[in-house]
VOTI-761027 format. One record per residue: residue number from 1; residue in one letter; x, y, z of N, C-alpha, C in turn. Coordinates in steps of 0.2 Angstrom, whole numbers. Layout:
<sites>
[NUM,A,[X,Y,Z],[X,Y,Z],[X,Y,Z]]
...
</sites>
This chain:
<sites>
[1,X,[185,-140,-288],[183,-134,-287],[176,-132,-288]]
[2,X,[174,-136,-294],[167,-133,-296],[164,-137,-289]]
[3,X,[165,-145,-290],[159,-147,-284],[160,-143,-278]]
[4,X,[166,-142,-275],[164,-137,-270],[162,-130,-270]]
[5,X,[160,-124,-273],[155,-121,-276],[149,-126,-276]]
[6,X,[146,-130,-279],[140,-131,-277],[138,-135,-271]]
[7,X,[145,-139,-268],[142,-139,-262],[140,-135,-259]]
[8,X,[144,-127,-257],[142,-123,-254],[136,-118,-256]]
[9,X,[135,-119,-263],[128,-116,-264],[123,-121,-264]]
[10,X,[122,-124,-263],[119,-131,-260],[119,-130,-253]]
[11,X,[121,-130,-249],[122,-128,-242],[118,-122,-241]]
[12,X,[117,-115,-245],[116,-109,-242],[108,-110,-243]]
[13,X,[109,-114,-248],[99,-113,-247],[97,-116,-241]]
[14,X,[99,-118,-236],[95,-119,-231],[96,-113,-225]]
[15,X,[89,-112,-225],[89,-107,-219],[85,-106,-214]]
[16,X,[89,-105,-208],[86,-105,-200],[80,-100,-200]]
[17,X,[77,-102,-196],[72,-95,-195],[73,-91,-191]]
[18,X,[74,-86,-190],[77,-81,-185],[72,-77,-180]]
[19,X,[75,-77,-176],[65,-77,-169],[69,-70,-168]]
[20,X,[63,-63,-168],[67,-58,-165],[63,-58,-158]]
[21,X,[65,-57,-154],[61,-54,-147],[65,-47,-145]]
[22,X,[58,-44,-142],[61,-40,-137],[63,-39,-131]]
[23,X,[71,-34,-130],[74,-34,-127],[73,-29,-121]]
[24,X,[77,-29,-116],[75,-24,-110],[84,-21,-110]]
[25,X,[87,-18,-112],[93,-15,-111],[93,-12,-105]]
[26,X,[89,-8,-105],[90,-5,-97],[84,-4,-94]]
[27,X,[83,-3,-87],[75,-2,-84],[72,4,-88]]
[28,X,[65,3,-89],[60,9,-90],[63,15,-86]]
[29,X,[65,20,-89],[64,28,-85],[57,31,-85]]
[30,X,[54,33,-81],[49,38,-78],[50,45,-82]]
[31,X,[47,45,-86],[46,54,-85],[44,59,-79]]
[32,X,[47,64,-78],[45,68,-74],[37,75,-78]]
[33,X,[38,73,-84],[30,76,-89],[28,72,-94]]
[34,X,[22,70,-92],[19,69,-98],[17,72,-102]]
[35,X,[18,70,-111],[13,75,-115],[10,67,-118]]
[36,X,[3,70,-116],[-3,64,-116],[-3,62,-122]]
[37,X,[-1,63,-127],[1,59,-135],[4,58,-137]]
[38,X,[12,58,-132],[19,56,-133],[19,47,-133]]
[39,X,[19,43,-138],[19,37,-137],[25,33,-129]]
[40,X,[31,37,-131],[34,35,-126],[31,35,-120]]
[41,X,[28,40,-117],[27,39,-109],[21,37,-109]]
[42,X,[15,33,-113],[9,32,-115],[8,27,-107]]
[43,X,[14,23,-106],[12,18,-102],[12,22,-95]]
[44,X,[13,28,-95],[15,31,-88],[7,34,-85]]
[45,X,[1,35,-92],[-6,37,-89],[-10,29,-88]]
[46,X,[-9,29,-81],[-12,21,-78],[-18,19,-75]]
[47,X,[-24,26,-79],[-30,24,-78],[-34,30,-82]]
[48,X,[-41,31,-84],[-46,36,-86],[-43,41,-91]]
[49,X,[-37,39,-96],[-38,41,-103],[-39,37,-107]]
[50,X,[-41,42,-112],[-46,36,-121],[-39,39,-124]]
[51,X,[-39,36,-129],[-34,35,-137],[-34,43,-138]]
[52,X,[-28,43,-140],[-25,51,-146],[-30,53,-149]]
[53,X,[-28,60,-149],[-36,62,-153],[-32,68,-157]]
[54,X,[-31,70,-164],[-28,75,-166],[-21,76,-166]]
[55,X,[-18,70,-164],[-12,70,-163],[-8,73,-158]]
[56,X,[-13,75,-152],[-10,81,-146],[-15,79,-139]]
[57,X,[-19,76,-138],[-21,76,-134],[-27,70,-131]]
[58,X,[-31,71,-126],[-36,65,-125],[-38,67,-120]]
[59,X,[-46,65,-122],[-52,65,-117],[-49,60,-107]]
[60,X,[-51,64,-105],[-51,60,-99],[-60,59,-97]]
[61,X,[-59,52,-91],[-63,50,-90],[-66,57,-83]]
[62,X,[-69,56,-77],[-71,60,-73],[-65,57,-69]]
[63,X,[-61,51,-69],[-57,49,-63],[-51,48,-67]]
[64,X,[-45,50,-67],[-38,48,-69],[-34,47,-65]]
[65,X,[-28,42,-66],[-23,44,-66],[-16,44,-68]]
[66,X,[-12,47,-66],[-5,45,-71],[3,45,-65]]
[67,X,[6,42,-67],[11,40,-66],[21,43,-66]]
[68,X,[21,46,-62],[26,51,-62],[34,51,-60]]
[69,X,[37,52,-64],[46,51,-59],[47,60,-55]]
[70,X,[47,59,-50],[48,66,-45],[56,71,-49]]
[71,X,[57,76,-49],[61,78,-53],[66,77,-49]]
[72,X,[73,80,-51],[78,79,-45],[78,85,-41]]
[73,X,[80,82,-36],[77,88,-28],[73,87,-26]]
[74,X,[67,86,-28],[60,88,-27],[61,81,-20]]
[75,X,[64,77,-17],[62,74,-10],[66,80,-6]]
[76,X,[69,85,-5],[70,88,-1],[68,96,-2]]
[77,X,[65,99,-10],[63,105,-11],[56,105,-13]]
[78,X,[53,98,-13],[45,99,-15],[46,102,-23]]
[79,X,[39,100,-27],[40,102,-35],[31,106,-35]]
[80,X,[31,109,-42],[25,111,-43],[23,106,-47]]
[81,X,[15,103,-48],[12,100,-53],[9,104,-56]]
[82,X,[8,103,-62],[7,107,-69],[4,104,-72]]
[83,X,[-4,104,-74],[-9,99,-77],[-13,104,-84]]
[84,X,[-11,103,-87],[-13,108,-96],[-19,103,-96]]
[85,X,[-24,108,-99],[-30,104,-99],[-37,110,-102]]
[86,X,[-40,108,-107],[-44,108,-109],[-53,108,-108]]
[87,X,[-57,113,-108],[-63,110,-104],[-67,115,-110]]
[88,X,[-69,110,-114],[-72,111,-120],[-79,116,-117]]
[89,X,[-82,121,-123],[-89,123,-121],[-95,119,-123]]
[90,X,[-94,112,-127],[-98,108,-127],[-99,104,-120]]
[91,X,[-95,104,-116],[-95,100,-109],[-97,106,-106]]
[92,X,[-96,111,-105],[-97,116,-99],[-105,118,-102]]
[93,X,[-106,118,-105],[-115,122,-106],[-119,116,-103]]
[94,X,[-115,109,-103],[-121,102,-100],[-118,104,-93]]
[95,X,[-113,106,-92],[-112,100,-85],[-111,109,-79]]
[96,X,[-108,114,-83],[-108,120,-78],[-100,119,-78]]
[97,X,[-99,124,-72],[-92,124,-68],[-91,117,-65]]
[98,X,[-84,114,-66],[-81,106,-63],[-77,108,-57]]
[99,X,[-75,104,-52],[-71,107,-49],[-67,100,-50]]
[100,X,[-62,103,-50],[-56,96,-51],[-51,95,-47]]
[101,X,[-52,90,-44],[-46,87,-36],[-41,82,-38]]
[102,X,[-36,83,-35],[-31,80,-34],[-26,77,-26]]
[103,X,[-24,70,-29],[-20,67,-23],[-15,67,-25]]
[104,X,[-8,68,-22],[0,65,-25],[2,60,-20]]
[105,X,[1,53,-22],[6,49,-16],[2,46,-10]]
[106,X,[-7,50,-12],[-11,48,-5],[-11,55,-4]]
[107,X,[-8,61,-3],[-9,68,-1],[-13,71,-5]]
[108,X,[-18,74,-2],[-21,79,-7],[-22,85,-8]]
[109,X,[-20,89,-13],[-18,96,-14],[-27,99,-15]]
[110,X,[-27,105,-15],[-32,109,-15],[-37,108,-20]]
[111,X,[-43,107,-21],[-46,108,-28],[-47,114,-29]]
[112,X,[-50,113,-38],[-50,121,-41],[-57,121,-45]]
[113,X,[-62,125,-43],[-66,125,-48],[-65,130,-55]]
[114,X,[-68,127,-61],[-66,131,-69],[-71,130,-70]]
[115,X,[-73,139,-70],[-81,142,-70],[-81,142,-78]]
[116,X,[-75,145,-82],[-75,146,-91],[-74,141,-92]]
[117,X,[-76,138,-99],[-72,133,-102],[-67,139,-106]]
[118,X,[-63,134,-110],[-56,134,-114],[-51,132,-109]]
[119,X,[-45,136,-111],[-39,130,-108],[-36,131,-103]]
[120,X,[-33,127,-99],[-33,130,-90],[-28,126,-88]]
[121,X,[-24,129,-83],[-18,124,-79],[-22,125,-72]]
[122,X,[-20,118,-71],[-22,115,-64],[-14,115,-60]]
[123,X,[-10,121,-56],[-7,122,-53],[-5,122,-45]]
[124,X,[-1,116,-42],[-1,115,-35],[6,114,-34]]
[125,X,[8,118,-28],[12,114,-23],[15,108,-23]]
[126,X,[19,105,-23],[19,97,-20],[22,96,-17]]
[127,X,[21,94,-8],[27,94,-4],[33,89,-3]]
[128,X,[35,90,-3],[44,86,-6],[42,78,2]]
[129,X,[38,78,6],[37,72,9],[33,67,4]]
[130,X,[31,70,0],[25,64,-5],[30,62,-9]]
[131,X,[36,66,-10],[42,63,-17],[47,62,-18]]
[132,X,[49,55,-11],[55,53,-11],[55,47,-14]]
[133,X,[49,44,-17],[51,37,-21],[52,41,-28]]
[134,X,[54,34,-33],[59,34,-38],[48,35,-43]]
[135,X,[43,35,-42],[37,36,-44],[32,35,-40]]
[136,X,[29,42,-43],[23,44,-38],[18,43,-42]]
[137,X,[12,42,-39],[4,41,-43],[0,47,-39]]
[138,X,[-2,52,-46],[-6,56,-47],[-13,56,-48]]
[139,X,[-18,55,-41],[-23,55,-45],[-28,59,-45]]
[140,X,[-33,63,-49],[-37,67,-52],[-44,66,-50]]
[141,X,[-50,70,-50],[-58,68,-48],[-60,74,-50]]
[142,X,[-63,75,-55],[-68,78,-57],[-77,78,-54]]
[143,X,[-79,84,-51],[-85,83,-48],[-92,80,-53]]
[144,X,[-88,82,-60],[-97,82,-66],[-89,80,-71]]
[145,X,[-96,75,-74],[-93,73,-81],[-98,72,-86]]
[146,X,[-97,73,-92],[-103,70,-97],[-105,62,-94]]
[147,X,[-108,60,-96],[-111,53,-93],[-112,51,-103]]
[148,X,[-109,44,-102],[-110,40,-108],[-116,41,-112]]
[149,X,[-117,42,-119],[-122,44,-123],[-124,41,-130]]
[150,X,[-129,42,-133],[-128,36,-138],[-124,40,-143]]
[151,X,[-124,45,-143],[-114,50,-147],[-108,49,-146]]
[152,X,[-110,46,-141],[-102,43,-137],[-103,40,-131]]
[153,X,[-99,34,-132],[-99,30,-128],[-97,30,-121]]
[154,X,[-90,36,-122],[-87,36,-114],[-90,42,-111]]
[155,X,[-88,40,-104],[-88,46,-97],[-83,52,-102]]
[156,X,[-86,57,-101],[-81,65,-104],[-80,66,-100]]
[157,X,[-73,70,-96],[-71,74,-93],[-68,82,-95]]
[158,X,[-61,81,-95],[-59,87,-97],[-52,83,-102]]
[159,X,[-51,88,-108],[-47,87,-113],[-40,88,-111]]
[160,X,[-37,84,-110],[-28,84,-107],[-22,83,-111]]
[161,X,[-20,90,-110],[-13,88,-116],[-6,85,-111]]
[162,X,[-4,88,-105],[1,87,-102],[1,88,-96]]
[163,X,[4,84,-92],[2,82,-84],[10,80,-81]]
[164,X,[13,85,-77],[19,84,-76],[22,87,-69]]
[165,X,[28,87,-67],[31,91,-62],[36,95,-62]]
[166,X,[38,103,-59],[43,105,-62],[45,105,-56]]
[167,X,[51,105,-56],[56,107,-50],[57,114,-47]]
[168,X,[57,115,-41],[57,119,-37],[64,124,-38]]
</sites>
């Protein structure tokens, strides 16, 4: 009895190395809003944002975009886009009033220009023909950005907390 007891603590010292990977359980889900600091949807902004800032937000460059799941309905009732955003009085005293454009899916909605800074929603329509895929690409163009400086390195735009669709 003893040897086996030592045989089997003799056995147990030897051990495998266990590889973890990761796994894909189910496809990615699309958000239908971003909130531009939620790490979850982080991989949904697919161009022209820099890193968290504050825990709440981030600098966009003068061009963005981000990547969106059409809400349900919205291919046969069209949805509104709803863009939270920022436009600091350090940018507006250099650059003036921006006017900031957008495309949904290749269509372009109306631009707006923001003569004040402080905080502003960029509010449009979006016709239910641009949003029968399962994800549409949103993209954004600002007419004036900061231009890189030796205080900062990047293009400034405007300050972006959330970038989303609501339902009709």
């Amino acid at each position: 009895m003893v040897f086996a007891a030592l045989l089997a603590a003799a056995s147990c010292k030897r051990r495998d190395r266990v590889v973890v990977e990761a796994t894909q359980e189910e496809g990615t889900v699309l958000a239908s809003v971003v909130h531009v600091a939620d790490p979850r949807t982080a991989t949904q902004l697919a161009r022209g944002f820099y890193d968290v800032e504050g825990n709440a937000w981030r600098w966009t460059a003068g061009k963005f975009a981000v990547t969106l799941r059409p809400p349900a309905g919205a291919a046969q009732k069209g949805a509104t886009l709803v863009f939270k955003f920022a436009f600091p009085e350090a940018v507006f005293t250099k650059t003036g009033p921006v006017t900031l454009a957008a495309n949904v899916g290749g269509t372009a909605l109306a631009p707006e220009t923001f003569a004040k800074p402080g905080e502003q929603n960029y509010t449009r329509d979006v016709p239910a023909t641009v949003l029968g895929k399962d994800a549409v690409v949103l993209e954004f163009s600002l007419d004036k950005a900061l231009p890189p400086s030796a205080a900062d390195q990047r293009e400034l735009g405007v300050i972006a907390t959330s970038i989303g669709f609501e339902a009709k």
